[in-house]
C-alpha positions in Angstrom: 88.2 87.6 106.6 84.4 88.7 105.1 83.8 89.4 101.6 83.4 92.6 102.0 86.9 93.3 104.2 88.9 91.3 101.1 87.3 93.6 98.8 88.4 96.3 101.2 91.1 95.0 101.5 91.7 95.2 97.6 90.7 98.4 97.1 93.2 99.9 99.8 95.8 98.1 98.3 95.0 99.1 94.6 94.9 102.5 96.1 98.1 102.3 97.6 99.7 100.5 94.6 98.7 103.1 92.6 100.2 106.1 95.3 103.2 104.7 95.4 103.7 104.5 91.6 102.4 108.2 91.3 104.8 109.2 94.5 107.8 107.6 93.1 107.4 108.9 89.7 107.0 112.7 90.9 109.9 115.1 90.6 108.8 116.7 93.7 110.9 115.8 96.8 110.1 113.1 99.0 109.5 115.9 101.8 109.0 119.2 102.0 108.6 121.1 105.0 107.4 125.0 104.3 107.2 127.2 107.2 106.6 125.0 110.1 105.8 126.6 113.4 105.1 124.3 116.5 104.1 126.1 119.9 102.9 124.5 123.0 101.3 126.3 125.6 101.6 125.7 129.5 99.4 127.8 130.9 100.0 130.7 130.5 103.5 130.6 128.8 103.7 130.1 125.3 107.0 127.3 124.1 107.8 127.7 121.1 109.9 124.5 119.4 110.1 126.5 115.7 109.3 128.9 114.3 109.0 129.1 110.2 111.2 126.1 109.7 112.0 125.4 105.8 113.1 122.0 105.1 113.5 120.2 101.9 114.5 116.2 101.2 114.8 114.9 97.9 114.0 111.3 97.2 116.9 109.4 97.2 118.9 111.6 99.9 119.9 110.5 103.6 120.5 113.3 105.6 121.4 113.1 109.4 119.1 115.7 112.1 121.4 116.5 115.1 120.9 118.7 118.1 120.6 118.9 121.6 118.3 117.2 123.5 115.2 119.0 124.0 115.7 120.6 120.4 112.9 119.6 118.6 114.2 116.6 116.6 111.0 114.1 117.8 108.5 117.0 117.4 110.0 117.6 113.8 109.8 113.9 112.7 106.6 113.7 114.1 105.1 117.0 111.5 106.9 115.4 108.5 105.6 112.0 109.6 102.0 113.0 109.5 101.7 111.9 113.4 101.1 115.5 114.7 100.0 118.7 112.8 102.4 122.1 113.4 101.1 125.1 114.8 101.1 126.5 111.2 103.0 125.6 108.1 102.8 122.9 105.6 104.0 119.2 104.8 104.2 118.1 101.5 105.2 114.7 100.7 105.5 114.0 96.7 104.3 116.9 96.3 101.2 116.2 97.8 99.9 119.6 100.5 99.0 117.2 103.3 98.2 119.9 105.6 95.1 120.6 103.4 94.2 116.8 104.0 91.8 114.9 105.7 92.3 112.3 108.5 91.5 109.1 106.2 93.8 110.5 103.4 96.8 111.3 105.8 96.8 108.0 107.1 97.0 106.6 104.0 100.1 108.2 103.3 101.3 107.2 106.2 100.5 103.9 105.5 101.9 103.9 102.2 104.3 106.7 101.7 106.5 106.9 105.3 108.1 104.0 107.0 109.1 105.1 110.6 111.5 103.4 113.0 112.0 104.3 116.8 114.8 104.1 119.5 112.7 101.0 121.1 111.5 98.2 118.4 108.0 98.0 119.4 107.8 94.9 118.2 104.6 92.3 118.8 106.0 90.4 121.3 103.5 87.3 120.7 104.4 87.1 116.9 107.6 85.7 115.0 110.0 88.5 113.5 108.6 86.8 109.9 104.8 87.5 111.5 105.9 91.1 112.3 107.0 91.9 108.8 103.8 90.3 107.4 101.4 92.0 109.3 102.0 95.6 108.2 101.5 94.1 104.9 98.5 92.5 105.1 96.5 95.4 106.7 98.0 97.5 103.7 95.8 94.5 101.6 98.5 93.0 100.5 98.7 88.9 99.8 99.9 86.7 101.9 102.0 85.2 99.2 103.4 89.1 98.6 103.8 90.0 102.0 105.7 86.7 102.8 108.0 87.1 99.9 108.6 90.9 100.9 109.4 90.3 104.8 112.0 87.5 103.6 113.8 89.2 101.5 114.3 91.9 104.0 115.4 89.9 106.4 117.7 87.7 104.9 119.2 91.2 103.6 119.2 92.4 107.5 121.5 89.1 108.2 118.3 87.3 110.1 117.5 84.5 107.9 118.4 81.7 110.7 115.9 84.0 113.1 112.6 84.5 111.3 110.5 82.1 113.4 111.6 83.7 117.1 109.3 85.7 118.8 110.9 89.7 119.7 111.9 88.0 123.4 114.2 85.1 121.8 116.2 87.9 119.7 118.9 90.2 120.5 118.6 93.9 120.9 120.5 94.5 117.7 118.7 92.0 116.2 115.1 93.6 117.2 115.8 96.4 116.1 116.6 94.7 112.8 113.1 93.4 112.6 111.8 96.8 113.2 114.0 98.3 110.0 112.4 95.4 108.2 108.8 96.3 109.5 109.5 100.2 108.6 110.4 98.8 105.0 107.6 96.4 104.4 104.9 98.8 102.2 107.9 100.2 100.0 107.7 103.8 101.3 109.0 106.8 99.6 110.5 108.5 103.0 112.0 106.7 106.0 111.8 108.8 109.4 114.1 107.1 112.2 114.0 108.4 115.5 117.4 107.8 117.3 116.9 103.9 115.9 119.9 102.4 117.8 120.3 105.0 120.8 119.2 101.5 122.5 122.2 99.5 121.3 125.9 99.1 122.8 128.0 100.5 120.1 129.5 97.7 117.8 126.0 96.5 117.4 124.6 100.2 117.0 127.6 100.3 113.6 126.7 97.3 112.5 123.2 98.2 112.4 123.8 101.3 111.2 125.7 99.8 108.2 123.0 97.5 107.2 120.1 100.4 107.6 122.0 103.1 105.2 122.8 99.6 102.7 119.5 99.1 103.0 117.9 102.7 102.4 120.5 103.1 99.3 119.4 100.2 97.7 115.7 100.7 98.6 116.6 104.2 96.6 114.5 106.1 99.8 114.7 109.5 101.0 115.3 108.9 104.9 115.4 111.3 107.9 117.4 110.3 110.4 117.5 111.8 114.2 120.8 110.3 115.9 122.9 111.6 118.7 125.8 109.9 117.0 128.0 112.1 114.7 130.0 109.4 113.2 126.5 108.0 111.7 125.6 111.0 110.8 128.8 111.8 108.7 127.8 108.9 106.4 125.3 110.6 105.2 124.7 113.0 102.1 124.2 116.1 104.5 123.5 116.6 107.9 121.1 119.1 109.6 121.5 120.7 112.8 118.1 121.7 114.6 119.3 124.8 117.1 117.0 127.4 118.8 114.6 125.9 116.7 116.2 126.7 112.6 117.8 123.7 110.8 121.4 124.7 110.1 123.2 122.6 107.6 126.4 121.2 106.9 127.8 118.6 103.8 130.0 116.1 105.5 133.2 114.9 103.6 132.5 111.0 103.6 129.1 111.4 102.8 128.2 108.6 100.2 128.0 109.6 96.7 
């Protein structure tokens, strides 16, 4: 790497040091979703996902988004996630109005505020589930030392210590999808977005996965969204959320944790 990319380098990461401390200090909620309209046009027809969706996550909550497919649920992870921008509305994350921000400045909230994990792992194929960890880390301008330290403690707490040197192709599918919780976690975001993250999985892997991603999340003390077709997942959450002709309905389920 050139000077001038470490001192780039640096700078993002003193920047995103700095974010991080500020997000995580803020009473605001982790996300904050103020009347969020998403239409898409074909053609002439106008389909319209939501329409002046209100949706508020404080940090340290898990809640569960349900619906049918078709709903909305990806479209609505994308707008909190900073991926797509709604029809009109606004996102705040921390706090922060993100709808009145510029590209570079909502990609670095992305960088350093949201961890995302999807339904497929995505994972390098030509790096090591260690290498995979790192890398996210390093473009964030953090140390190798750092970043080495960080992916191994997540995945020995994943249960992958014995498989941090095997490439995506060598590893199960429940234990890919590990790597990718790991990945999600690397930078230390505020708010965790998971797109149906083990609709891939047979279903004693998808609870064991499950199990270690909400250990995970509690002890990470995140805020996490989490889009799942599977009720009994959702039900170990603090609330869950039902997306339905495009409102968010919710519901407090009994053996949510404490």
């Amino acid at each position: 790497m050139s000077e001038a990319r470490e001192q780039e380098a640096a700078a993002s990461a003193g920047q995103g040091g700095a974010m991080q401390k500020k997000m995580k200090k803020e009473l605001a909620p982790a996300l904050e979703l103020r009347r969020i309209t998403r239409i898409y046009h074909q053609g002439q027809r106008e389909l319209v996902i939501f329409r002046d969706l209100d949706f508020t996550l404080p940090v340290g909550e898990v809640a569960a988004l349900v619906g049918p497919s078709g709903a909305g649920k990806s479209s609505l992870l994308h707008i909190a996630g900073l991926l797509e921008k709604p029809t009109s509305g606004q996102v705040h994350i921390a706090g922060v109005n993100c709808s009145e921000l510029d590209d570079i400045s909502r990609t670095r909230i992305r960088r350093f505020g949201i961890g995302f994990i999807y339904q497929f792992h995505h994972l390098l194929p030509e790096f090591t589930a260690e290498e995979n960890v790192i890398l996210p880390q390093i473009m964030a301008g953090k140390s190798k030392k750092a970043a080495r330290a960080r992916a191994h403690m997540l995945l020995e707490t994943l249960g992958l210590a014995e498989r941090m040197k095997h490439i995506p192709s060598e590893l199960s599918g429940g234990e890919q999808q590990r790597v990718a919780i790991a990945r999600a976690l690397a930078n230390e975001p505020l708010l965790l977005l998971a797109d149906e993250p083990t609709g891939n999985l047979d279903p004693e892997t998808a609870a064991r996965v499950h199990e270690l991603l909400l250990n995970l999340i509690r002890a990470e003390g995140l805020a996490a969204l989490i889009a799942t077709h599977n009720m009994e997942l959702a039900a170990l959450m603090h609330r869950v959320v039902h997306l339905q002709h495009g409102k968010l309905v919710e519901e407090f389920p009994g053996g949510a944790p404490a």
